[in-house]
N, CA and C atoms of all chains as a GROMACS GRO file, in nm:
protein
  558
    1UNK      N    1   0.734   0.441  -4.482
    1UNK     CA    2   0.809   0.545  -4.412
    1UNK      C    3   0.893   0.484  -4.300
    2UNK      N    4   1.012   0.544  -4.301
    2UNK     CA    5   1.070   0.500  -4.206
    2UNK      C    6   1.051   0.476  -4.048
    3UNK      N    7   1.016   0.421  -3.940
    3UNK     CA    8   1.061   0.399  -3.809
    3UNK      C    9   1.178   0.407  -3.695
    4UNK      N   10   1.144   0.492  -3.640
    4UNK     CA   11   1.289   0.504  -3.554
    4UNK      C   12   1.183   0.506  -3.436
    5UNK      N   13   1.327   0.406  -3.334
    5UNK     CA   14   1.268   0.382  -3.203
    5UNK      C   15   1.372   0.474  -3.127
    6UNK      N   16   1.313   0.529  -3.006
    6UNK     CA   17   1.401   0.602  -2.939
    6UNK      C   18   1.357   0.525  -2.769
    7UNK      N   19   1.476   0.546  -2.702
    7UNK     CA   20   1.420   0.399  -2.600
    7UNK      C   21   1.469   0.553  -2.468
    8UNK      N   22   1.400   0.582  -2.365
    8UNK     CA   23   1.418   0.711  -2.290
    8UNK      C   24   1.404   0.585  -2.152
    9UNK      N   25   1.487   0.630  -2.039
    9UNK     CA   26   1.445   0.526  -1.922
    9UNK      C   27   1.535   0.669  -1.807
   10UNK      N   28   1.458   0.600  -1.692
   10UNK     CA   29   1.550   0.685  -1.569
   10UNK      C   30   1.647   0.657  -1.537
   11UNK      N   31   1.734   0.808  -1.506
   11UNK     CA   32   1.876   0.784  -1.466
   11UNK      C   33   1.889   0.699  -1.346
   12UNK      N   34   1.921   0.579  -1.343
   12UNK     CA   35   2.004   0.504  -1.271
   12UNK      C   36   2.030   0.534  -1.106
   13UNK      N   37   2.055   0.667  -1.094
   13UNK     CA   38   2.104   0.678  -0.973
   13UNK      C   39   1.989   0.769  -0.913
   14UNK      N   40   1.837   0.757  -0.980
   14UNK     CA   41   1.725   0.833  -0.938
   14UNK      C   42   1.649   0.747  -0.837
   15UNK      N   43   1.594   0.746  -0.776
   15UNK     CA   44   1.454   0.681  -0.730
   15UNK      C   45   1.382   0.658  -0.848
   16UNK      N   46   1.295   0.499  -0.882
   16UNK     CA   47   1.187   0.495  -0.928
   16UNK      C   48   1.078   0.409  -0.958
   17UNK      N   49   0.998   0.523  -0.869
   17UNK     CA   50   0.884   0.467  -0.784
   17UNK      C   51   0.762   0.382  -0.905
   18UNK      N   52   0.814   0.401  -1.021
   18UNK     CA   53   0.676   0.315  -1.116
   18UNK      C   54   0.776   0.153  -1.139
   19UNK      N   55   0.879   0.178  -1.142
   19UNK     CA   56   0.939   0.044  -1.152
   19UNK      C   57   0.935  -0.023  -1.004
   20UNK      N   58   0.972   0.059  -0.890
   20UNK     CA   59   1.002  -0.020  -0.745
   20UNK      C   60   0.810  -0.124  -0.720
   21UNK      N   61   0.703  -0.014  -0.808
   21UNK     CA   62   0.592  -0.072  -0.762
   21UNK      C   63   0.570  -0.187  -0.852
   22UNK      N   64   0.617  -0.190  -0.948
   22UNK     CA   65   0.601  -0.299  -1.060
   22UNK      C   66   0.650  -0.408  -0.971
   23UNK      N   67   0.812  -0.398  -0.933
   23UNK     CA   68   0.842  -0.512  -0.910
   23UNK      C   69   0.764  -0.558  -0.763
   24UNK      N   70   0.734  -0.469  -0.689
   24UNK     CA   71   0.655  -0.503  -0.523
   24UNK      C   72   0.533  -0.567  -0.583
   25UNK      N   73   0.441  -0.553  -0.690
   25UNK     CA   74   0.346  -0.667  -0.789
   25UNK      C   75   0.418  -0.794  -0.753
   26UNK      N   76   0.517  -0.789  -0.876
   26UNK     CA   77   0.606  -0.878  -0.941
   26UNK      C   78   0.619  -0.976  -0.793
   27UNK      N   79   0.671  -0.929  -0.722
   27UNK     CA   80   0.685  -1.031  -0.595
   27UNK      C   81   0.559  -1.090  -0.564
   28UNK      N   82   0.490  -0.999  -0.528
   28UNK     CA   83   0.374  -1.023  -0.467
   28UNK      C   84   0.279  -1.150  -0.499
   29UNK      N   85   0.316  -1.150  -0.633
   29UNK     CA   86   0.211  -1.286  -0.721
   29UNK      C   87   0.321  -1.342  -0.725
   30UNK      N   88   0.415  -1.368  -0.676
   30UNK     CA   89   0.513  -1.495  -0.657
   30UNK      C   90   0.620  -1.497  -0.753
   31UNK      N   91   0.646  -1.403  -0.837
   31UNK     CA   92   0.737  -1.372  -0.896
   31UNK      C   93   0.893  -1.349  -0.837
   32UNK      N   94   0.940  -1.406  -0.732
   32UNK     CA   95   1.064  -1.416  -0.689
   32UNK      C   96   1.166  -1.371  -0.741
   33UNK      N   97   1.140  -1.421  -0.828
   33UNK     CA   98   1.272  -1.428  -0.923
   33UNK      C   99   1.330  -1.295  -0.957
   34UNK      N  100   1.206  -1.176  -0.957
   34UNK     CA  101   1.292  -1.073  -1.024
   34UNK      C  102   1.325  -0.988  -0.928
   35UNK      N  103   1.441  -0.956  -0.916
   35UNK     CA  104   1.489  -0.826  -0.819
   35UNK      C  105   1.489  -0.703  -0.793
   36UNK      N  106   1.435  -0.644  -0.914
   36UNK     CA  107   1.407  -0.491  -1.006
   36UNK      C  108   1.386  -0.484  -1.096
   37UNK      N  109   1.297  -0.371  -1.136
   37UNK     CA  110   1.226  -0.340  -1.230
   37UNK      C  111   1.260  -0.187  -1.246
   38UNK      N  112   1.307  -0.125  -1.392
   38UNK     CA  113   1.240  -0.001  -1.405
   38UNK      C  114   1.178   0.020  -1.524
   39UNK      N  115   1.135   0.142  -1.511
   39UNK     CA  116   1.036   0.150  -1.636
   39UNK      C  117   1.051   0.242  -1.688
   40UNK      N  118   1.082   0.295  -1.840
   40UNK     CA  119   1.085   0.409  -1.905
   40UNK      C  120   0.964   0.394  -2.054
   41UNK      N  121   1.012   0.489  -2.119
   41UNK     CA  122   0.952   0.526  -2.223
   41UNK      C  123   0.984   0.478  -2.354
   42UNK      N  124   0.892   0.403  -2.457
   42UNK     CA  125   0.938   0.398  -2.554
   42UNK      C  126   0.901   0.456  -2.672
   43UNK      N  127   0.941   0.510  -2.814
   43UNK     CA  128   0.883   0.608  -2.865
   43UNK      C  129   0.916   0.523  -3.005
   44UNK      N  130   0.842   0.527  -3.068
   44UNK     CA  131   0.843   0.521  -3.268
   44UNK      C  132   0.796   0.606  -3.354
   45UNK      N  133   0.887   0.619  -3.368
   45UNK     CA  134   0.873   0.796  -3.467
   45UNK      C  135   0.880   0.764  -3.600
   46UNK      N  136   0.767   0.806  -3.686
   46UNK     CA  137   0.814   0.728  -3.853
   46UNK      C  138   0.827   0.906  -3.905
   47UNK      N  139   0.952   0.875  -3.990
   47UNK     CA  140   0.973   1.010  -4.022
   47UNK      C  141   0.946   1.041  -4.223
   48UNK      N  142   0.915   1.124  -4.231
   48UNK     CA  143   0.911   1.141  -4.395
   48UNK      C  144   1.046   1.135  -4.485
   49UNK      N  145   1.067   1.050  -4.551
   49UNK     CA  146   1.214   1.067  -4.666
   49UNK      C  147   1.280   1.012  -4.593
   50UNK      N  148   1.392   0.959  -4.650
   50UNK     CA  149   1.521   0.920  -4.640
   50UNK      C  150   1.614   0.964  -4.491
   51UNK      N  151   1.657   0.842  -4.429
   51UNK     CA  152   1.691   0.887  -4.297
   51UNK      C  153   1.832   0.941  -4.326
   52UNK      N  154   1.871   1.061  -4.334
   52UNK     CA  155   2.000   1.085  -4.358
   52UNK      C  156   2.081   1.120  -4.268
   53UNK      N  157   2.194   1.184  -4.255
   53UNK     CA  158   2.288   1.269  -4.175
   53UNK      C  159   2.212   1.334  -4.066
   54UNK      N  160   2.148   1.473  -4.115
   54UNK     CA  161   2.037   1.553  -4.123
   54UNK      C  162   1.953   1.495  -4.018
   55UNK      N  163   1.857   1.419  -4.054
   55UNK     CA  164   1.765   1.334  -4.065
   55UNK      C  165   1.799   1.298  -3.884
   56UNK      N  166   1.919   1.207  -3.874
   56UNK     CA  167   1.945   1.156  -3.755
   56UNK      C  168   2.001   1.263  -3.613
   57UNK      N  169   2.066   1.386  -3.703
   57UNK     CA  170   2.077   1.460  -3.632
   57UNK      C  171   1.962   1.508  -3.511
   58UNK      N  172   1.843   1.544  -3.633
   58UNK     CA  173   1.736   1.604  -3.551
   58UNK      C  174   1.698   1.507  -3.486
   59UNK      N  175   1.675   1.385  -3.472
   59UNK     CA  176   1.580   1.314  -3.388
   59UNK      C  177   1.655   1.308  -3.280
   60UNK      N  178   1.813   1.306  -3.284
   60UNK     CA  179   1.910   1.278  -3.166
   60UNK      C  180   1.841   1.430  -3.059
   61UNK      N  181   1.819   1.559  -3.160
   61UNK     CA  182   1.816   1.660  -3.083
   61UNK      C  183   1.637   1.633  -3.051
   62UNK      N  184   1.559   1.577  -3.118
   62UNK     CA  185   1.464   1.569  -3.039
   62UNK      C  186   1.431   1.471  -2.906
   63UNK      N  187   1.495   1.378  -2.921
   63UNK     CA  188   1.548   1.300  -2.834
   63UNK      C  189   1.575   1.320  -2.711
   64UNK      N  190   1.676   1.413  -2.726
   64UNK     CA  191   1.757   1.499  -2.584
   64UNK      C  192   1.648   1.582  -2.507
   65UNK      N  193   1.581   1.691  -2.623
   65UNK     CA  194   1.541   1.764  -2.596
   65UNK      C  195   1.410   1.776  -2.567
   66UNK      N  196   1.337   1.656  -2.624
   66UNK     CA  197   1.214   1.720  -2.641
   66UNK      C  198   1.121   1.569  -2.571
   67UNK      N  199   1.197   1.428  -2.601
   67UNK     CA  200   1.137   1.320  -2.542
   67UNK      C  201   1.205   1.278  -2.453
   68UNK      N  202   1.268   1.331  -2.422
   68UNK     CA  203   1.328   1.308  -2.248
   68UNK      C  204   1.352   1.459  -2.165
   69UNK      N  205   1.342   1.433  -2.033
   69UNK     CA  206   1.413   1.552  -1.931
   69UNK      C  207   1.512   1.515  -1.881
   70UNK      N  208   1.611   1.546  -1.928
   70UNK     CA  209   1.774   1.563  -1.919
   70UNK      C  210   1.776   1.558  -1.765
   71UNK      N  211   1.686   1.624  -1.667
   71UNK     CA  212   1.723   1.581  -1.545
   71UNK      C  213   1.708   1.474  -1.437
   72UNK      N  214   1.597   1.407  -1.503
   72UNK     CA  215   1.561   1.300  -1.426
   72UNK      C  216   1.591   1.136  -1.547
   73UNK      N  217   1.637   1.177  -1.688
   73UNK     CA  218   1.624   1.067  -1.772
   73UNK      C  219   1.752   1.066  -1.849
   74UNK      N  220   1.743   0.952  -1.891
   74UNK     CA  221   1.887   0.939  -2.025
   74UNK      C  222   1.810   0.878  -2.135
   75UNK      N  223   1.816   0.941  -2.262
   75UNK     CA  224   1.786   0.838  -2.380
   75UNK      C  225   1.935   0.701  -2.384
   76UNK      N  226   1.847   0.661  -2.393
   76UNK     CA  227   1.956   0.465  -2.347
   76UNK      C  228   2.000   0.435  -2.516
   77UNK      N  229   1.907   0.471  -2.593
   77UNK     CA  230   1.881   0.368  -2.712
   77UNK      C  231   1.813   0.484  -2.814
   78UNK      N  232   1.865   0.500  -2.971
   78UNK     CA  233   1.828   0.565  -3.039
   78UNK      C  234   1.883   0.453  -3.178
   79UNK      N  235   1.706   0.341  -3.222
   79UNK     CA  236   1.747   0.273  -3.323
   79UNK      C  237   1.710   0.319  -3.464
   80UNK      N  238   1.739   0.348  -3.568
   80UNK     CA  239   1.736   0.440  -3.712
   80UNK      C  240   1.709   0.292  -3.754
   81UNK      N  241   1.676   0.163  -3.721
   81UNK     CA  242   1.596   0.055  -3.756
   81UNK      C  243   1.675   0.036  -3.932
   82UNK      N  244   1.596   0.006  -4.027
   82UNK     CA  245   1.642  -0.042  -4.172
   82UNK      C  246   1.716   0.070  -4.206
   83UNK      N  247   1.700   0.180  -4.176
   83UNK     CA  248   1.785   0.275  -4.235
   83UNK      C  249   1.951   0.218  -4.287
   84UNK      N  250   2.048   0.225  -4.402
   84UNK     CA  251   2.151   0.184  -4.376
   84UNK      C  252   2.287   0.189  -4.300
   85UNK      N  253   2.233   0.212  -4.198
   85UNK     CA  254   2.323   0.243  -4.090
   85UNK      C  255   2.369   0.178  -4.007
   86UNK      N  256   2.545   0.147  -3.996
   86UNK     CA  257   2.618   0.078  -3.910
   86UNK      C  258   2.555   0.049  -3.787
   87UNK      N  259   2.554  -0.072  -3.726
   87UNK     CA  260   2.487  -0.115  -3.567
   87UNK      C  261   2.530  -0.005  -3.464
   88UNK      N  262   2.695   0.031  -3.472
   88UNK     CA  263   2.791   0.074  -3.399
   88UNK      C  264   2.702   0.195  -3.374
   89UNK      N  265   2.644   0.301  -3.519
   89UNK     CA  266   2.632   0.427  -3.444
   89UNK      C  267   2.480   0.492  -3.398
   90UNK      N  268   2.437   0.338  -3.319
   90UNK     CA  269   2.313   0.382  -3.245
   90UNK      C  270   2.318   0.460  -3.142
   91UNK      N  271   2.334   0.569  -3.125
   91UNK     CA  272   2.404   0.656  -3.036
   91UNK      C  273   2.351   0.621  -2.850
   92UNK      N  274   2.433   0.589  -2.788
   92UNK     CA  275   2.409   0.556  -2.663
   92UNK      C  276   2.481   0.698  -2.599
   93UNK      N  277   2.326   0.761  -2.571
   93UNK     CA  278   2.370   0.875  -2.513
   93UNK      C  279   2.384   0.911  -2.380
   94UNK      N  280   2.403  -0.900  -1.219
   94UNK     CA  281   2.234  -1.008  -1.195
   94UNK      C  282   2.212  -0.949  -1.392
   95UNK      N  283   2.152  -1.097  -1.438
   95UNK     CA  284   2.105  -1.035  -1.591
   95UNK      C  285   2.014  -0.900  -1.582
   96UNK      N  286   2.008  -0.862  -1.709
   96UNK     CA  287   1.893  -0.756  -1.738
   96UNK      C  288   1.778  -0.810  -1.839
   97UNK      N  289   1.690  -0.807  -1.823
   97UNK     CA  290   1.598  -0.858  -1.943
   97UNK      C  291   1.516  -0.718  -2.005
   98UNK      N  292   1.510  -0.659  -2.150
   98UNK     CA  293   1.418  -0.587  -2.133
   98UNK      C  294   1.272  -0.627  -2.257
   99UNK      N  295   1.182  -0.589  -2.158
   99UNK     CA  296   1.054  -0.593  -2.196
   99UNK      C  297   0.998  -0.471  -2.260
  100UNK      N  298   0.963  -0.431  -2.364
  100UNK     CA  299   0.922  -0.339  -2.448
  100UNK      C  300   0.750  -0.361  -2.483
  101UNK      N  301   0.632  -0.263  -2.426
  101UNK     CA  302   0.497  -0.299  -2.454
  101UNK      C  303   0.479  -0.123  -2.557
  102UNK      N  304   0.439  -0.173  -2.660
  102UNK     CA  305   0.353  -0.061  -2.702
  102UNK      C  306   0.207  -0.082  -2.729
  103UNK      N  307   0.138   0.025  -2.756
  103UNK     CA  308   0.001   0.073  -2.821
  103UNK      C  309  -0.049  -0.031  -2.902
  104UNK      N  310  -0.168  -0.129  -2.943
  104UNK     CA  311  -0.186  -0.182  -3.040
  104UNK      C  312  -0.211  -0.123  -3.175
  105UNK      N  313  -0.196  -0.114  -3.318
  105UNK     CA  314  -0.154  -0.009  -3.373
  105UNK      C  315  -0.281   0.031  -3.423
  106UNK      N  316  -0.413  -0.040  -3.396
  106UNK     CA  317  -0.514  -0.010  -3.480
  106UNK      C  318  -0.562   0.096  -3.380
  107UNK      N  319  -0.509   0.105  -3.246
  107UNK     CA  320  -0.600   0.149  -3.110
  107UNK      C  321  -0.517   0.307  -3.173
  108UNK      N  322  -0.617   0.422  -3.097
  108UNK     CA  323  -0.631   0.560  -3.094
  108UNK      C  324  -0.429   0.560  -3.011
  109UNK      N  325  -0.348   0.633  -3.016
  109UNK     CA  326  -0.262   0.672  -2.926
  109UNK      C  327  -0.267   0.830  -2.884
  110UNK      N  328  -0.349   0.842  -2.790
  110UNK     CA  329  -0.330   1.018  -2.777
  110UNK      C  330  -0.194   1.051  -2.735
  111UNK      N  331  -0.124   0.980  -2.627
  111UNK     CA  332   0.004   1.038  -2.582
  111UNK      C  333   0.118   1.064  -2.688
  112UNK      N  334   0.119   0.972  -2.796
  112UNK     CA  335   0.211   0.977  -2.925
  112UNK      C  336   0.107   1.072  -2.988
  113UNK      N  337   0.016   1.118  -3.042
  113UNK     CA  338  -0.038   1.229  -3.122
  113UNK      C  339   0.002   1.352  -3.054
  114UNK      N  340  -0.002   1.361  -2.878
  114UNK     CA  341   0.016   1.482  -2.810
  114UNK      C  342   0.230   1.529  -2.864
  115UNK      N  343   0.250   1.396  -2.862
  115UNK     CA  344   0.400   1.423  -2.921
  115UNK      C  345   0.397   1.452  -3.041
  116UNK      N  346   0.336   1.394  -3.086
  116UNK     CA  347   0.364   1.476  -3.294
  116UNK      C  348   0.290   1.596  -3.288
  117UNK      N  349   0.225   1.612  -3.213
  117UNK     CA  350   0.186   1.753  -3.223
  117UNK      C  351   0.293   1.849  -3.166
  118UNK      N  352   0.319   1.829  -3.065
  118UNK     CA  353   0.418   1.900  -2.989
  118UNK      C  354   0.566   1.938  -3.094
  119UNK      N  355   0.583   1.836  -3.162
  119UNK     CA  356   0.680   1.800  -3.251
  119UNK      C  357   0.696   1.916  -3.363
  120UNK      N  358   0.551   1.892  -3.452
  120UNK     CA  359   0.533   1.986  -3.552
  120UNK      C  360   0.501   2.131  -3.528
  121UNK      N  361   0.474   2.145  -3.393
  121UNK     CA  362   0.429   2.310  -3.369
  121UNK      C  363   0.615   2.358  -3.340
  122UNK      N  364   0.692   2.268  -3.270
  122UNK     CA  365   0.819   2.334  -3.253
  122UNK      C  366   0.921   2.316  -3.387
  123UNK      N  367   0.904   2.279  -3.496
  123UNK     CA  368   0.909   2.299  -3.632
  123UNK      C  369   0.988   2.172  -3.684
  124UNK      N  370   0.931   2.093  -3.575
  124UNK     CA  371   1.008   1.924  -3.624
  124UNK      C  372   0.907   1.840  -3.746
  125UNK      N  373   0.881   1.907  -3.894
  125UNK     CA  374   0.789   1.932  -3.972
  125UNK      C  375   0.823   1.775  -4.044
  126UNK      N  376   0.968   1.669  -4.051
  126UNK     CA  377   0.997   1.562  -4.054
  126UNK      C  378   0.914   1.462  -4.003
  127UNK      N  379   0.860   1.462  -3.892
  127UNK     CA  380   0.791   1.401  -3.819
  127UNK      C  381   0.669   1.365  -3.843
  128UNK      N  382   0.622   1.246  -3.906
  128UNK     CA  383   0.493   1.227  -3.968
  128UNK      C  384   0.425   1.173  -3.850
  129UNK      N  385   0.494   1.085  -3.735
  129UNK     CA  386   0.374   0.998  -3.648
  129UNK      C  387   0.483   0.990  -3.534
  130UNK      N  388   0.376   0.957  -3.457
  130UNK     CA  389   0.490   0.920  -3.292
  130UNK      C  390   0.350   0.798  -3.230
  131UNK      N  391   0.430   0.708  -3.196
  131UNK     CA  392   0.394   0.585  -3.099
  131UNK      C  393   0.436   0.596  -2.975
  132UNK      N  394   0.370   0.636  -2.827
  132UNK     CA  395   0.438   0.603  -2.726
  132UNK      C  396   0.416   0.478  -2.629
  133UNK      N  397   0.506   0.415  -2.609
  133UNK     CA  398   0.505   0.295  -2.521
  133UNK      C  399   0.594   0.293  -2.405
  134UNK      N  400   0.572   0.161  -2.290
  134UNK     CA  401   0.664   0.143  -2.267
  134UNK      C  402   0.780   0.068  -2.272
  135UNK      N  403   0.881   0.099  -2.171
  135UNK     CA  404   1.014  -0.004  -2.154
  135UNK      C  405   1.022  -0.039  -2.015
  136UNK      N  406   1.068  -0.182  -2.024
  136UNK     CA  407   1.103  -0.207  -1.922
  136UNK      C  408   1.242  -0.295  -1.873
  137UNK      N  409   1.307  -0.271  -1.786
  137UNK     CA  410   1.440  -0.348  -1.747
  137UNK      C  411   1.420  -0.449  -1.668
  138UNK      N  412   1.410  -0.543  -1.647
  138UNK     CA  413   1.384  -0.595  -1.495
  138UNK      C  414   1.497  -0.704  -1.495
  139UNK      N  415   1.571  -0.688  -1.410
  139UNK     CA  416   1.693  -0.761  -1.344
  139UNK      C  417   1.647  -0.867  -1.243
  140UNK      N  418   1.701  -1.028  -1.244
  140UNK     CA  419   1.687  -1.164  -1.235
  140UNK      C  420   1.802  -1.221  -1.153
  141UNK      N  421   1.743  -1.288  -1.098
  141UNK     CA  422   1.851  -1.346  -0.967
  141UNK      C  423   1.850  -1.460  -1.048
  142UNK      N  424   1.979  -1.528  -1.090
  142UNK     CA  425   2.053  -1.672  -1.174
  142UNK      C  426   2.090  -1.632  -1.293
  143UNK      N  427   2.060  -1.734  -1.328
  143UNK     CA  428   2.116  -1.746  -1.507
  143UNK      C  429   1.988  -1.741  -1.563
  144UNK      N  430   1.957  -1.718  -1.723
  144UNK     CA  431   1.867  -1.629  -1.779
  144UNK      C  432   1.856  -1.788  -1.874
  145UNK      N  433   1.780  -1.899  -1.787
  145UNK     CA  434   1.760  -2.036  -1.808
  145UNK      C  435   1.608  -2.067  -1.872
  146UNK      N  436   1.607  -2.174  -1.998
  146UNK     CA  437   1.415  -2.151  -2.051
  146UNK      C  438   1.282  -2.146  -1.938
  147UNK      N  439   1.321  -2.161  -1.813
  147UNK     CA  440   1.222  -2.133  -1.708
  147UNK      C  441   1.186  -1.978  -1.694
  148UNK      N  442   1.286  -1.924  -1.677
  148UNK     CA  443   1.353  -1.783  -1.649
  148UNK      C  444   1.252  -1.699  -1.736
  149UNK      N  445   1.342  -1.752  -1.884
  149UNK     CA  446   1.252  -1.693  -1.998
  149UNK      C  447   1.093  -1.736  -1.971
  150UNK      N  448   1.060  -1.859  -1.980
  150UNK     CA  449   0.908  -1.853  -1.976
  150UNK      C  450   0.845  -1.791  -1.911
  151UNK      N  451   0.933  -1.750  -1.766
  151UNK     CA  452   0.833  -1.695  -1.639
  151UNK      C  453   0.816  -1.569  -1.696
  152UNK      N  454   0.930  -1.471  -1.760
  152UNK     CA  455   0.921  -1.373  -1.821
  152UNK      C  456   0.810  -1.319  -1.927
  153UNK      N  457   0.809  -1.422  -2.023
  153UNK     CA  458   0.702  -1.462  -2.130
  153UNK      C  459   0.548  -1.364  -2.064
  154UNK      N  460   0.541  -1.496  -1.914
  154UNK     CA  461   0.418  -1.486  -1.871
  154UNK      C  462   0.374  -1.340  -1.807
  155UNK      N  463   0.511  -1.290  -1.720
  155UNK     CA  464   0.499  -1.175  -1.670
  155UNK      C  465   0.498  -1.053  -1.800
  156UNK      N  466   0.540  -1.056  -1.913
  156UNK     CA  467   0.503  -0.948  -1.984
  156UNK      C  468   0.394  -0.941  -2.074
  157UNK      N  469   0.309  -1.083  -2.082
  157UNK     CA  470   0.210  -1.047  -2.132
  157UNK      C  471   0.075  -1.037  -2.033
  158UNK      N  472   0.109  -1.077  -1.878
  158UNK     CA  473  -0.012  -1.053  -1.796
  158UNK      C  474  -0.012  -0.934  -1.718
  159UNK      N  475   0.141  -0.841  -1.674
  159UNK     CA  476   0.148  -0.798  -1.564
  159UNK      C  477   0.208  -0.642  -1.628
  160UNK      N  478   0.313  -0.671  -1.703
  160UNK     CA  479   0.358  -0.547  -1.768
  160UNK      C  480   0.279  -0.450  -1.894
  161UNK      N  481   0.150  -0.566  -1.938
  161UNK     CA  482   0.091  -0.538  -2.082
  161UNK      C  483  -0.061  -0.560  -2.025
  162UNK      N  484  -0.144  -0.478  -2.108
  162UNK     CA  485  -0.276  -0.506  -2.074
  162UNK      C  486  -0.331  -0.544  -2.240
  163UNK      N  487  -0.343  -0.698  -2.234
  163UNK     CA  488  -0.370  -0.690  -2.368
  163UNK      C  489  -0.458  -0.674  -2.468
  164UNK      N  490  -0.549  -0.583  -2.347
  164UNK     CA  491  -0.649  -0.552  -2.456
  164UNK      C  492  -0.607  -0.431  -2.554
  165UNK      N  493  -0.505  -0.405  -2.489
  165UNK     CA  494  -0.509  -0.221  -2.592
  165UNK      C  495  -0.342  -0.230  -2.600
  166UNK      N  496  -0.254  -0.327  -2.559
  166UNK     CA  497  -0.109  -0.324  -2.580
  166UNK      C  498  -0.056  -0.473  -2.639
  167UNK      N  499   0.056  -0.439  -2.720
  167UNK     CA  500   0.150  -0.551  -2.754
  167UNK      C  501   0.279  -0.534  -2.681
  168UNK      N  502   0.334  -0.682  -2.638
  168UNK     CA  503   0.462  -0.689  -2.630
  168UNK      C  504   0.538  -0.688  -2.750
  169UNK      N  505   0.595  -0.596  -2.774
  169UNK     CA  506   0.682  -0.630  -2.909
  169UNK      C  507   0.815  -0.677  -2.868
  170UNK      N  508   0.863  -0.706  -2.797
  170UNK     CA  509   1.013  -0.764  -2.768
  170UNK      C  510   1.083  -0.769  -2.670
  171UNK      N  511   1.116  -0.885  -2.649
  171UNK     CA  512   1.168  -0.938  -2.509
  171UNK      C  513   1.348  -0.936  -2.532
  172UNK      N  514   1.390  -0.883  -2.508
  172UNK     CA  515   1.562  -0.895  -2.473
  172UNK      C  516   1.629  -0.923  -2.378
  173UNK      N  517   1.670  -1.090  -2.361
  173UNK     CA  518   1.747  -1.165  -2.248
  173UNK      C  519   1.851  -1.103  -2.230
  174UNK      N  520   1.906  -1.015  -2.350
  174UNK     CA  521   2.032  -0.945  -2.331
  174UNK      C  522   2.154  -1.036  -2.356
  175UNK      N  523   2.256  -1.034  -2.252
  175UNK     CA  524   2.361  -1.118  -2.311
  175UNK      C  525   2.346  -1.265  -2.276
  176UNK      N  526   2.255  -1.320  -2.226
  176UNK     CA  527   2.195  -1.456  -2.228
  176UNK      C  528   2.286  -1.550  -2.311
  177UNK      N  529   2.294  -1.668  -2.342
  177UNK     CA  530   2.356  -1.718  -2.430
  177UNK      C  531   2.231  -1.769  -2.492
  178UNK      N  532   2.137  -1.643  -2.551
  178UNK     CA  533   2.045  -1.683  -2.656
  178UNK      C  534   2.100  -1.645  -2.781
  179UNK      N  535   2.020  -1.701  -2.879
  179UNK     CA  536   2.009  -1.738  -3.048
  179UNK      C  537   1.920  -1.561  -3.075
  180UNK      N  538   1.986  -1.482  -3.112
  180UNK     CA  539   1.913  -1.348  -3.162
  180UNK      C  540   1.722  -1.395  -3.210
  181UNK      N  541   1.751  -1.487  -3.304
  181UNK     CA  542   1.618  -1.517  -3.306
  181UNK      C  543   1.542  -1.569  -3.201
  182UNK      N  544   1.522  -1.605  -3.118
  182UNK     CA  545   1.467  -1.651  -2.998
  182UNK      C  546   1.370  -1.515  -2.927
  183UNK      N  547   1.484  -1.368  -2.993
  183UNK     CA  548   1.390  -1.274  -2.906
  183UNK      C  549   1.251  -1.267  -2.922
  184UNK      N  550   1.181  -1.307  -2.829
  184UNK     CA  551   0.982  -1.323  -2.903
  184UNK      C  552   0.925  -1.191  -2.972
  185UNK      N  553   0.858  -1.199  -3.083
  185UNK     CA  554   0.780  -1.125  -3.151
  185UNK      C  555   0.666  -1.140  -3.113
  186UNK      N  556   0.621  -1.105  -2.944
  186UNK     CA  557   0.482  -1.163  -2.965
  186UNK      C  558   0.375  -1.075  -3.013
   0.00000   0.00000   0.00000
């Protein structure tokens, strides 16, 4: 069955406090090097049948709707993986 | 400053309640496509220099000790991003 990854992270211009503490770790044990950290969500969804038209539609709308909050998040990354589908239309929403 | 992202999910033999609480959620709102959901995380973490095999190794170390707990998670994939890495290089660990 197919796999689709859907990649959900915080909007950019939010506060966020699970990445700011990662990286205050990250320093802490001597990790210098990194300057920021954030952290979102990642999801693999294996779906039944053939990833089609259809198929990609809904996950885009579950995506939006249902594995992210539109107010604090952006889905970044929506990969339809082996499916035969152009690189181009991984929808960066 | 580069971006590197670090991706940890679920090990796949381990229980995932938070991805079951999503396929459930999924199939009661009539997303009946939906056979399974995996939830993990993502991570971005941005690097002061060039994205050099030190860089990477320190990375290596930080996502399998600090970002991943490996008793119950995998790193599945490290992305230097536009690095002047070899696509294959991204680790499968």
């Amino acid at each position: 069955m197919p796999t689709i990854v859907v990649d959900v992270m915080p909007k950019p211009e939010l506060l966020d406090p699970q990445g700011k503490a990662v990286a205050g770790a990250l320093n802490r044990t001597g990790h210098s090097l990194v300057t920021g950290v954030r952290q979102g969500k990642r999801f693999e969804i294996t779906v039944d049948g053939p990833v089609d038209e259809a198929v990609r539609a809904e996950i885009r709308t579950i995506a939006e709707e249902i594995l992210s909050n539109s107010v604090i998040e952006d889905v970044v990354a929506i990969d339809f993986g082996d499916a035969e589908l152009a690189a181009d239309e991984t929808t960066e929403a």
